[in-house]
N, C-alpha and C positions, 0 to 999 in steps of 0.2 A: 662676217656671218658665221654658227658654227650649226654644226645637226647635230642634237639633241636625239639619245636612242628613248623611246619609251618602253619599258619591261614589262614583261607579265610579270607580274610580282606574286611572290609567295603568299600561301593563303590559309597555310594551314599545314602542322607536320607532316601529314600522308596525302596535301593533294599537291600533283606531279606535274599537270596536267588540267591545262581550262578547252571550254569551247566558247569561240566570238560567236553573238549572239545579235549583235548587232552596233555599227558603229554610227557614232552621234557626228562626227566628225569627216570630212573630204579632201585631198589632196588640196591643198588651195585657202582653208578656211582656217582664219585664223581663231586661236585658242586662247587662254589663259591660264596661269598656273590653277593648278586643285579644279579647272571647268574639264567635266565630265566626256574622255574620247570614245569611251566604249564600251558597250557591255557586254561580260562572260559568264558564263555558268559552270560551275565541276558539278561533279556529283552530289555536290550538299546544296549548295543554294545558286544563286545567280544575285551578282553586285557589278559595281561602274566602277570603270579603274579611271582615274584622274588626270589629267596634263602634270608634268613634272617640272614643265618651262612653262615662258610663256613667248609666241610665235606663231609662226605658219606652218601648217601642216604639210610636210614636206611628201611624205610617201605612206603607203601602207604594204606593209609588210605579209599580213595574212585575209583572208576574206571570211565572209560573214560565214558559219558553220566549220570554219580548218579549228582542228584542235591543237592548239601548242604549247609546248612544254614550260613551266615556270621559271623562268630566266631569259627567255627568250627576248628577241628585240620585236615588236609587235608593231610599231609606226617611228618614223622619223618626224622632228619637229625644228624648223629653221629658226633658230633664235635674231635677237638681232646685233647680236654682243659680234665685236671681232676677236673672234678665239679660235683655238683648233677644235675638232670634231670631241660632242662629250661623250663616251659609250661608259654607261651606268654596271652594267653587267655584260658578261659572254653573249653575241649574237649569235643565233641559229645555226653559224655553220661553225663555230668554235665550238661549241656545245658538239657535236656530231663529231667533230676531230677526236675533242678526249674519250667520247667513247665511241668511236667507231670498229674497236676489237670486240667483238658482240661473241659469245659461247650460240651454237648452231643446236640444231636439236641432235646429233651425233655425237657432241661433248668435243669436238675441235673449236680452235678458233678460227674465225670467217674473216679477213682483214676486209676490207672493200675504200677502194679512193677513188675519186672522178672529179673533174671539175664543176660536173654537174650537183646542182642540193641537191642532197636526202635528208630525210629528219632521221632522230634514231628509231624512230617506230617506224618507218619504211625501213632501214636499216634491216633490225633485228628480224621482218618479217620475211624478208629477202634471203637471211642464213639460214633461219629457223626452216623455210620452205625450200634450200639448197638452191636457189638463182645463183645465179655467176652474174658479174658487174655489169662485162657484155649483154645480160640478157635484160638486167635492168633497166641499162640504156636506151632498151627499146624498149620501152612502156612508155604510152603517150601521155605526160601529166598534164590534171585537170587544175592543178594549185597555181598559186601565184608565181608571173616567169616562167609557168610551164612547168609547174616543180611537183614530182611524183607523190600523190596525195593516198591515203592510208586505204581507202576507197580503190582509188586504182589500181593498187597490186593487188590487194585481195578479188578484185574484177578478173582481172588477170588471169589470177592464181586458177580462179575459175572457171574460164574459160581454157584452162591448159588442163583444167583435169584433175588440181592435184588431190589428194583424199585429207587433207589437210588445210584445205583453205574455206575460210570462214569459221573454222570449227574451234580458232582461239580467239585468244581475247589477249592483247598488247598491252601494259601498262607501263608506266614509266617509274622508277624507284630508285631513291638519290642514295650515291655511293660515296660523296666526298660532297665539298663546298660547291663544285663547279661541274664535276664530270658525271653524268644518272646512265644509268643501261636500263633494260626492259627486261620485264618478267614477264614469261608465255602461261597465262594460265586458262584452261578449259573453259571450253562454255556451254550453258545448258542449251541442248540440243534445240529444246521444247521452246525456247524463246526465240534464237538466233537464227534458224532455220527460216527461211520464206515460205509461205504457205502455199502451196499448191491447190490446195481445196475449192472449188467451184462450190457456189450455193444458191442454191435456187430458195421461188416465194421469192415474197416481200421484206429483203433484208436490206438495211443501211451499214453498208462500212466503213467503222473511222478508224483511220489512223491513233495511236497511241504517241501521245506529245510526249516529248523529253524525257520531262520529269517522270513520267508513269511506264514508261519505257527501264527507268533506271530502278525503280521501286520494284517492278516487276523480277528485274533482272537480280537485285542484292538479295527479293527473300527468296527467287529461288535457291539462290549461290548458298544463302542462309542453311536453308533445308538442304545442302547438300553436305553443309559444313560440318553440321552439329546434330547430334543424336538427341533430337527432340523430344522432352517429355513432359505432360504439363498435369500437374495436380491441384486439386477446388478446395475450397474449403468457404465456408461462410463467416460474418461478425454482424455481432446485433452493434449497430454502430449509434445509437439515441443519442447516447449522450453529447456526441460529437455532433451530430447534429441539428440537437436543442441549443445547443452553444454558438455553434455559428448563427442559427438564427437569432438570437440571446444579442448575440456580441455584433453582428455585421456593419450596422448604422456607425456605432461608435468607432471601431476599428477604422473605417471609410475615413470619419471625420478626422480620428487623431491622428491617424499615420497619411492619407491622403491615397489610400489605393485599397481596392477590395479585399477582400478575403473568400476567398472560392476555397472546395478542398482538396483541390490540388496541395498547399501545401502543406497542408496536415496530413492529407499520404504519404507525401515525400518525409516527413520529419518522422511519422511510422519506420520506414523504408531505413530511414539512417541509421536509427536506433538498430533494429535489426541486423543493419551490414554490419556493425562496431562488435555485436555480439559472433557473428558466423561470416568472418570475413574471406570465407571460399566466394561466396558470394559474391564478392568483387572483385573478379580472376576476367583471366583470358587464358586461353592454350596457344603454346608456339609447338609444334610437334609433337614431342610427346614432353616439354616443359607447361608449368603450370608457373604463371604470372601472375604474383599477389599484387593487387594494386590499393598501395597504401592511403590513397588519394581518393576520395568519393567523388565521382561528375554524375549526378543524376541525369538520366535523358528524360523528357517528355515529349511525348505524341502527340502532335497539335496538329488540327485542320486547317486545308489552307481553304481558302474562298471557292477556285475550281475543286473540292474533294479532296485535292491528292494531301499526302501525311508528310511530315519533316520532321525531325527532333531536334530542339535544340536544349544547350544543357546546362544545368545551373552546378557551376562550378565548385567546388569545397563545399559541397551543401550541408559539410557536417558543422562546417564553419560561423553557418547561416541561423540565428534563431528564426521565429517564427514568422515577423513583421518581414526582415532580410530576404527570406523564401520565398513569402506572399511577393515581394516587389520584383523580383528576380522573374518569377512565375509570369505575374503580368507585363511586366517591359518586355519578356522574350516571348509570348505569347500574340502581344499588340505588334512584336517587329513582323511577327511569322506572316498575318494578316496581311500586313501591310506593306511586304517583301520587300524590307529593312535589315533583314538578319545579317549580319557578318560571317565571313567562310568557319571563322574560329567561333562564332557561337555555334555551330555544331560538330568540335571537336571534342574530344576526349573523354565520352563518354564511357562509364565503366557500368554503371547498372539502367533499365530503362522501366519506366512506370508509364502504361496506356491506359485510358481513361476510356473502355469502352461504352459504360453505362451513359457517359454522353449522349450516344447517340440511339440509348432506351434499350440494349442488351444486356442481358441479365447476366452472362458471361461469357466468354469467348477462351480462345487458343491462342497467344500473342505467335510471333515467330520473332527468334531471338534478331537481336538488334547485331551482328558480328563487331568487333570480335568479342563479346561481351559472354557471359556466360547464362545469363537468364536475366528472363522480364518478367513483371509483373501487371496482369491486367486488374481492374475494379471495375465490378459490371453499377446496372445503375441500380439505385437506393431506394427500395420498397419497404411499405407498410406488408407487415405480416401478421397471423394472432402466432405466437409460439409460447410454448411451455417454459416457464421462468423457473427456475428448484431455488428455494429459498431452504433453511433452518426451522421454518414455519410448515413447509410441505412445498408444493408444487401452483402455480397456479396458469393459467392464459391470461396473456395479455399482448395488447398489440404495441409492437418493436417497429423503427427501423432498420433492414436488414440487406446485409449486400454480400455481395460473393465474389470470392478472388479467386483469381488463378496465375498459378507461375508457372511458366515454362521454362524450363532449363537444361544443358548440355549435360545428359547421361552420361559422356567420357569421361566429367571430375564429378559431375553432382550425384550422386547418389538418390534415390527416392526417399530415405529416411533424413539426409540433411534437407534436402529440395521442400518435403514436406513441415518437415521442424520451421523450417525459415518463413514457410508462409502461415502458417500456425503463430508464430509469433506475431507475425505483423497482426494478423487478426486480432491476436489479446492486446496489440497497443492500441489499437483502434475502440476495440470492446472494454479498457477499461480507461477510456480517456476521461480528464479529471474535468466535469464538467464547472468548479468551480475555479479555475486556472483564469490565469489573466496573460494578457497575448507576448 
């Protein structure tokens, strides 16, 4: 007989870090390779991590809502082979060993050993808040084995008083192949805080799920990030839209998927980056990160309301029919919460589609660490004033209005403005006799 570790597996270059959401599987039940043990969610989506063997479910390692780091060993699985123990990657307390020299908020380092587990997120919050090992010891953990859960110290922390507890935010950040430490970074008050506020009448209170919980939390971190500023501009877009209707039946039949315009904004939007490629930056401190690579984001609804983006990758790569299929396979996943962790990575520029949902235009809030979004409100009949060579006349247009919001720190109002100006004349002189 040998045990089988099963890993939280990587899911994506910036996520550290999943939460068990719920597990398919029990001590005791037997499994099959690639049959579904569990489900997790990071901050981008929620997916099923797989059996690696196939066997008896030997142990479980974390319980349903512990957040654990990516490498970790998450469940043991009893195969039937006679071999020695398989361990795939570092388990939880080798993980803690290499980085257990954690930097304290004083700028020493904190060594800390016990025979007892800590994660390194209990770890780091323990230096960062100055506990001694001793005083760890005695925190009664709520985790598996009795193992001091991220919850508990910060309870703790709490309940001792400190002016520092609750008030950060832990994340996990890989320093090598094997060894991650945690970075302490603030949190907005206005979310994290527990409400105290009593209310009277006739008021229902719901809890805020996960997901909107996390949405909540990125745009305000967003709006703390970046020096927000967003400018309108309108396009009489007819032609573009005679076309689609023109072209849709056939497009459907010959290529086998819609046409929406979504990706005729996005093929606007490319054009445009290739031309003003600040536009597809990030800031590192005071560096400015060109990104040569275009990952369009799109803002898609999911079923409950809440928003996710996932992102069509080299979409300068993409002609039009490519885009369109791109658009709807990751649009149908979104619905239908199929996405992969890495269909919403790497995002460099983000396009929201708020006239979807019948506004004429909106304020996006940038998507981090991106440098501006672009919204499309929705597409009205208007009379407006045509200037021909012949003189002037009215006639009725359809007509939509955009607006980009972007990081005042690199963008400037005169490129900010230029770039969405553009996209407007690609849209305003699209070739209505083009073929797809």
């Amino acid at each position: 007989m040998a045990l089988v570790d099963l890993i939280m597996p990587k899911m994506g270059e910036s996520i550290m870090e999943a939460t068990i959401l719920k597990w398919h599987k029990q001590p005791g039940d037997k499994v099959n390779e690639d049959e579904t043990v569990l489900e997790i969610a990071t901050d981008k989506v929620d997916t099923e991590v797989p059996s690696t063997a196939q066997g008896t479910v030997e142990e479980l390692l974390f319980k349903v809502n512990d957040v654990v780091p990516v490498g970790a060993a998450i469940a043991r699985i009893r195969t039937g082979a006679s071999e020695t123990v398989v361990v795939q990657s570092p388990p939880p307390h080798e993980i803690v060993h290499e980085a257990k020299s954690l930097s304290g908020s004083n700028g020493k380092q904190a060594t800390m050993s016990s025979n007892r587990f800590y994660s390194p997120l209990v770890l780091n919050i323990a230096s960062n808040e100055g506990l001694a090992m001793s005083e760890l010891e005695k925190i009664p953990g709520t985790g598996n084995e009795g193992r001091v859960t991220k919850q508990d110290i910060l309870q703790y922390l709490s309940a001792k008083g400190s002016a520092n507890a609750g008030d950060t935010e832990y994340k996990f950040q890989e320093t090598g192949n094997k060894a991650q430490e945690i970075t302490v970074i603030p949190r907005p008050h206005a979310l994290e805080q527990q409400s105290t506020t009593s209310y009277s009448g006739n008021v229902e209170i719901v809890e805020m799920d996960r997901m909107r919980k996390l949405i909540a939390h990125h745009m305000v971190s967003s709006q703390h990030t970046s020096a927000h500023v967003t400018s309108f501009t309108e396009s009489d877009v007819t032609n573009l839209v005679l076309w689609r209707e023109k072209s849709k039946m056939e497009f459907e039949k010959r290529e086998g998927t819609k046409i929406t315009f979504t990706p005729l904004f996005i093929e606007a939007v490319v054009r445009c980056i290739k031309k003003y490629p600040l536009i597809n930056s990030s800031v590192d401190g005071d560096k400015i990160i060109l990104k040569k690579d275009i990952h369009i984001g799109m803002a898609t609804a999911l079923p409950n309301g809440n928003l996710i983006v996932p992102v069509i990758k080299n979409a300068d790569q993409l002609n039009l029919v490519g885009l369109a299929k791109q658009v709807n396979n990751l649009a149908d996943n979104a619905r239908t919460n199929k996405l992969r962790p890495e269909d919403t990575q790497g995002g460099t520029f983000t396009l929201t589609n708020v006239g979807t949902f019948g506004s004429l235009m909106g304020t996006p809030i940038i998507n981090q660490p991106q440098v501006a979004i672009l919204a499309v409100g929705a597409i009205k009949k208007r009379p407006v004033v045509i200037e021909t060579s012949q003189g002037d006349s009215i006639a009725i247009r359809h007509m939509m209005y955009l607006s980009l919001s972007y990081d005042h720190r690199i963008i400037d109002g005169s490129l900010g403005a230029t770039f969405l100006t553009a996209v407007a004349n690609e849209l305003q002189n699209f070739n209505p006799e083009r073929d797809f």
